[in-house]
N, CA, C and O of each residue as an XYZ file, in Angstrom:
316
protein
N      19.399    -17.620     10.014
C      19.768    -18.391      8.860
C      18.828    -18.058      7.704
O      17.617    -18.244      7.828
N      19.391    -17.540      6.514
C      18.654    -17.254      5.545
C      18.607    -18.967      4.402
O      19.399    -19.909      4.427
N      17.489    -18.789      3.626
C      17.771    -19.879      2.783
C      17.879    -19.355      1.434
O      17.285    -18.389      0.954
N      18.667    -20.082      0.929
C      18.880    -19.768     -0.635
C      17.873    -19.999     -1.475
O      17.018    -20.827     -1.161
N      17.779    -19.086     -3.072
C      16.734    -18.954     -3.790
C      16.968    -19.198     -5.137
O      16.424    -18.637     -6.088
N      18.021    -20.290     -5.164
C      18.312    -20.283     -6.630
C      17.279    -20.108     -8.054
O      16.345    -20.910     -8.055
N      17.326    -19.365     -8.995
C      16.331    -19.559     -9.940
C      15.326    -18.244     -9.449
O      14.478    -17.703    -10.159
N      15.549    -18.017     -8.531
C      13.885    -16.806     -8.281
C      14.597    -15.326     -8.743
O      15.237    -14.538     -8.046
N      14.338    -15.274     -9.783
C      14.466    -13.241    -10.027
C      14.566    -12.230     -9.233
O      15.330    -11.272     -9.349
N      13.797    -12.432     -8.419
C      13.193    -11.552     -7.446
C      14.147    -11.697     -5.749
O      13.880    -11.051     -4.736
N      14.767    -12.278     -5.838
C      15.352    -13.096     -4.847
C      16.320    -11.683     -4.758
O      16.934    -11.257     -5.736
N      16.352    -10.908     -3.142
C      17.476    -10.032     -2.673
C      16.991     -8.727     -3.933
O      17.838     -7.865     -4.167
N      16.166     -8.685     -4.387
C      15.229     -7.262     -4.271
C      14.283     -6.933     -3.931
O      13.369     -7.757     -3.976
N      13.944     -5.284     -3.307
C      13.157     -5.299     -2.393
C      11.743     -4.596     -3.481
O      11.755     -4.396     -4.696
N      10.524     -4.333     -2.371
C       9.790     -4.221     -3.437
C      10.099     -2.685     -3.415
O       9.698     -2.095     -4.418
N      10.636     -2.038     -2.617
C      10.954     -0.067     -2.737
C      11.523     -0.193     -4.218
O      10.814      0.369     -5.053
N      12.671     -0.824     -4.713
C      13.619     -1.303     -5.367
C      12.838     -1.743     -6.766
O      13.376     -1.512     -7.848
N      11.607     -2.355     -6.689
C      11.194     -2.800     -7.804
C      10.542     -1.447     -8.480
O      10.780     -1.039     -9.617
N       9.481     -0.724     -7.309
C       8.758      0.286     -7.581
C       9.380      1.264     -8.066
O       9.053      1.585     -9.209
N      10.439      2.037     -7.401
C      11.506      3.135     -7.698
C      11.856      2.583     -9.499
O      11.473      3.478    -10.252
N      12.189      1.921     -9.929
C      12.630      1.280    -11.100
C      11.592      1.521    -12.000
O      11.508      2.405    -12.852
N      10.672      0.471    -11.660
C       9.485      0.670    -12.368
C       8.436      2.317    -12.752
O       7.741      2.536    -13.743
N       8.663      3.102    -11.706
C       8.294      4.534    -11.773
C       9.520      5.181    -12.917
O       9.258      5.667    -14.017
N      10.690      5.050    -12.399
C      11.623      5.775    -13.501
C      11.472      5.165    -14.743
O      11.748      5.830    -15.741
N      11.009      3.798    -14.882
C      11.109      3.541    -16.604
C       9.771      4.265    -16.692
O       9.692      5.494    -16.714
N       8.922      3.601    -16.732
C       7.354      4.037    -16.649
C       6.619      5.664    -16.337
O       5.747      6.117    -17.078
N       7.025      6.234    -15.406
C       6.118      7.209    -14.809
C       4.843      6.701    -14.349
O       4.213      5.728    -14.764
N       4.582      7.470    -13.478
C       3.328      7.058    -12.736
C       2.077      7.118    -13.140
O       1.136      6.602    -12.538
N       1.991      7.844    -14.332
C       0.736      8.125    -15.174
C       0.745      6.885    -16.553
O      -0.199      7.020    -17.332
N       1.672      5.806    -16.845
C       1.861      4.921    -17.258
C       1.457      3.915    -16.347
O       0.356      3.365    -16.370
N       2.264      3.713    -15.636
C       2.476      2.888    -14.822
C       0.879      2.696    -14.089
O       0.493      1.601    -14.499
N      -0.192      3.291    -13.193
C      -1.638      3.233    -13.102
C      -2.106      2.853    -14.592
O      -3.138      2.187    -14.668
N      -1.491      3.186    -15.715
C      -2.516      2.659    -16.527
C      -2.306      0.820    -16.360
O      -2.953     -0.178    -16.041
N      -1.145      1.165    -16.753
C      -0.831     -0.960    -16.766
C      -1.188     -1.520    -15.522
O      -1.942     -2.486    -15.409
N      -0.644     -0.912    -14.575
C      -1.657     -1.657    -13.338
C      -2.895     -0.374    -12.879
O      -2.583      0.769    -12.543
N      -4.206     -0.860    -12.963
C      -4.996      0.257    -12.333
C      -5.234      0.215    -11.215
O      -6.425     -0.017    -11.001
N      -4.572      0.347    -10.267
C      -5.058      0.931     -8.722
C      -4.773      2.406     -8.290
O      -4.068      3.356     -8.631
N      -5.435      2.172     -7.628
C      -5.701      4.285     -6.855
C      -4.329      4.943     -6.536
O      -4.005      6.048     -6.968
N      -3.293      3.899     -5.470
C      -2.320      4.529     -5.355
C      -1.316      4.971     -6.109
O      -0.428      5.759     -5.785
N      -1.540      4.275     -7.432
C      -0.836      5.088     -8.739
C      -1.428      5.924     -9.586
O      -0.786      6.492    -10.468
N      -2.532      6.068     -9.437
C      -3.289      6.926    -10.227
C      -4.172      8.089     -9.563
O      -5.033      8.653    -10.238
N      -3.903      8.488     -8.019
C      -4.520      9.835     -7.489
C      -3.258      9.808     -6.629
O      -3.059      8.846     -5.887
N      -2.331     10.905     -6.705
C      -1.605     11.647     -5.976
C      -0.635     10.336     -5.407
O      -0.609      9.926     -4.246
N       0.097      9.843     -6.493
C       0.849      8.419     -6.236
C       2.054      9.151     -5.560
O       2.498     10.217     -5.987
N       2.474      8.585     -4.626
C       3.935      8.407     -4.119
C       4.654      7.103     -3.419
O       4.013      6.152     -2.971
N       6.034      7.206     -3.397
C       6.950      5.534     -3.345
C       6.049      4.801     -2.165
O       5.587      3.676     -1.972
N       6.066      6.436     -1.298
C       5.965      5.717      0.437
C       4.087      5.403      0.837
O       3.586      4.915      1.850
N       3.505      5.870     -0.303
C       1.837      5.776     -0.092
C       1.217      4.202     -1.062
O       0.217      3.528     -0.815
N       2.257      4.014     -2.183
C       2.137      2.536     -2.807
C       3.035      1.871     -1.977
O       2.504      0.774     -2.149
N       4.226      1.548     -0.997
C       4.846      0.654     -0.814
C       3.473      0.107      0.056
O       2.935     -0.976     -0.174
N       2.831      1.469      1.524
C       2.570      1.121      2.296
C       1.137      0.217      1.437
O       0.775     -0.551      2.328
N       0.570      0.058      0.690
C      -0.648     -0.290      0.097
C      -0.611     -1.754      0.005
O      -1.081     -2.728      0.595
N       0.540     -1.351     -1.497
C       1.405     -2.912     -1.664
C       1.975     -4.102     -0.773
O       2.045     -5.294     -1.069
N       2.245     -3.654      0.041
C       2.625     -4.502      1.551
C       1.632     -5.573      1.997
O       1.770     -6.794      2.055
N       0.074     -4.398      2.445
C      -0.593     -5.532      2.543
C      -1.188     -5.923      1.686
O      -1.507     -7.101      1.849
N      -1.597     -5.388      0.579
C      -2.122     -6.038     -0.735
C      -1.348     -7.193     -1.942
O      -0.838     -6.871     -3.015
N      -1.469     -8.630     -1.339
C      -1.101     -9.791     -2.023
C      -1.511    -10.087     -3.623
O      -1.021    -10.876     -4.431
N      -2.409     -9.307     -3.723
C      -2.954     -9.328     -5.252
C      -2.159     -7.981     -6.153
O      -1.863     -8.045     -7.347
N      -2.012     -7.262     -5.606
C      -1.965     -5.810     -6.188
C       0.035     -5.659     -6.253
O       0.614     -4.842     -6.970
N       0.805     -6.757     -5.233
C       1.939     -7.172     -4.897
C       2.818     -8.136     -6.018
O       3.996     -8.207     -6.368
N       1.652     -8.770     -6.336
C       1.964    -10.080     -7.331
C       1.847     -9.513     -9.092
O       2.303    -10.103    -10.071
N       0.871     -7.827     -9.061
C       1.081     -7.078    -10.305
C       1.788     -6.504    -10.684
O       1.876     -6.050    -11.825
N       2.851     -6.321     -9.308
C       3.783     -5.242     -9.711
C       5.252     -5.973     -9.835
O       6.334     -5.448    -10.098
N       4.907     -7.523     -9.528
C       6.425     -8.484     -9.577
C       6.327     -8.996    -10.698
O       7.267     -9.605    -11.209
N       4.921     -8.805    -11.399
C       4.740     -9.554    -12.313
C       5.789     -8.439    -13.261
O       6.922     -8.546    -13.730
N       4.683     -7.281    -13.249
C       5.139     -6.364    -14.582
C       6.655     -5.938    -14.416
O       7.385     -5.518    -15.314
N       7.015     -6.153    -12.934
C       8.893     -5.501    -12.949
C       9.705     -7.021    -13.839
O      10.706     -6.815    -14.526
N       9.222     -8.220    -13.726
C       9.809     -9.343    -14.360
C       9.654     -9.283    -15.976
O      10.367     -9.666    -16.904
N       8.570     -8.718    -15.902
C       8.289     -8.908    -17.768
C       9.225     -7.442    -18.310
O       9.480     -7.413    -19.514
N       9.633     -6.469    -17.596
C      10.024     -5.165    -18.005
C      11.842     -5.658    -17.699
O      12.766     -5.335    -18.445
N      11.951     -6.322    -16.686
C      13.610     -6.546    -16.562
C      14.435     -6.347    -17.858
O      15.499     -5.747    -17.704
N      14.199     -6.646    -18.783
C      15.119     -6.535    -19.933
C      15.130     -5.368    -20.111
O      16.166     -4.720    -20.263
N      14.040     -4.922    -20.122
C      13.734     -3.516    -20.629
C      14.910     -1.969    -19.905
O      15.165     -0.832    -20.301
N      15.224     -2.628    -18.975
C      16.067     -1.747    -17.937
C      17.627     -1.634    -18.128
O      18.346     -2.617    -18.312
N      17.989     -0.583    -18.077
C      18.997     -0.342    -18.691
C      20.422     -1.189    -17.714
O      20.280     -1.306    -16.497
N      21.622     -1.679    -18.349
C      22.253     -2.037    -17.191
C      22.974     -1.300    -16.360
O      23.223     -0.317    -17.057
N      23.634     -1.068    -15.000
C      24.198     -0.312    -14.225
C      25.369     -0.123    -15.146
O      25.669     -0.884    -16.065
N      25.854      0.723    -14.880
C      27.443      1.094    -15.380
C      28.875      1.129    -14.767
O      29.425      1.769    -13.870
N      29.111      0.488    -15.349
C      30.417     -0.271    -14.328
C      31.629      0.232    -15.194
O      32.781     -0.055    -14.869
């Protein structure tokens, strides 16, 4: 049984999903600047920040932050 999340943004995206997004608007040499940690800024890849981000609760909460403040910023799907 799942529970519902009315109101949460973030609700039924994953964080691969936030990152992948956030790298294509950004690039990764942007993207370490706005957030500075290592795994974006020495030899960054999806699968070497997810695994970081996972257990890092602080470094997790920078990158939901900045994908929420950038949401507009993203272009919409095309339908």
């Amino acid at each position: 049984m799942t529970s519902e999340q009315p109101g949460n943004p973030l609700h039924g995206i994953t964080l691969a999903a936030m990152l992948e997004k956030l790298v294509a608007h950004y690039g990764w040499d942007e993207l370490g600047y706005m957030i500075n940690i290592r795994c974006f800024t020495f030899d960054p890849s999806i699968k070497s920040s997810l695994a970081f981000l996972r257990k890092t609760p602080w470094a997790r909460k920078k990158v939901e932050t900045l994908y929420l403040d950038t949401l507009d910023d993203f272009a919409p799907d095309a339908t």
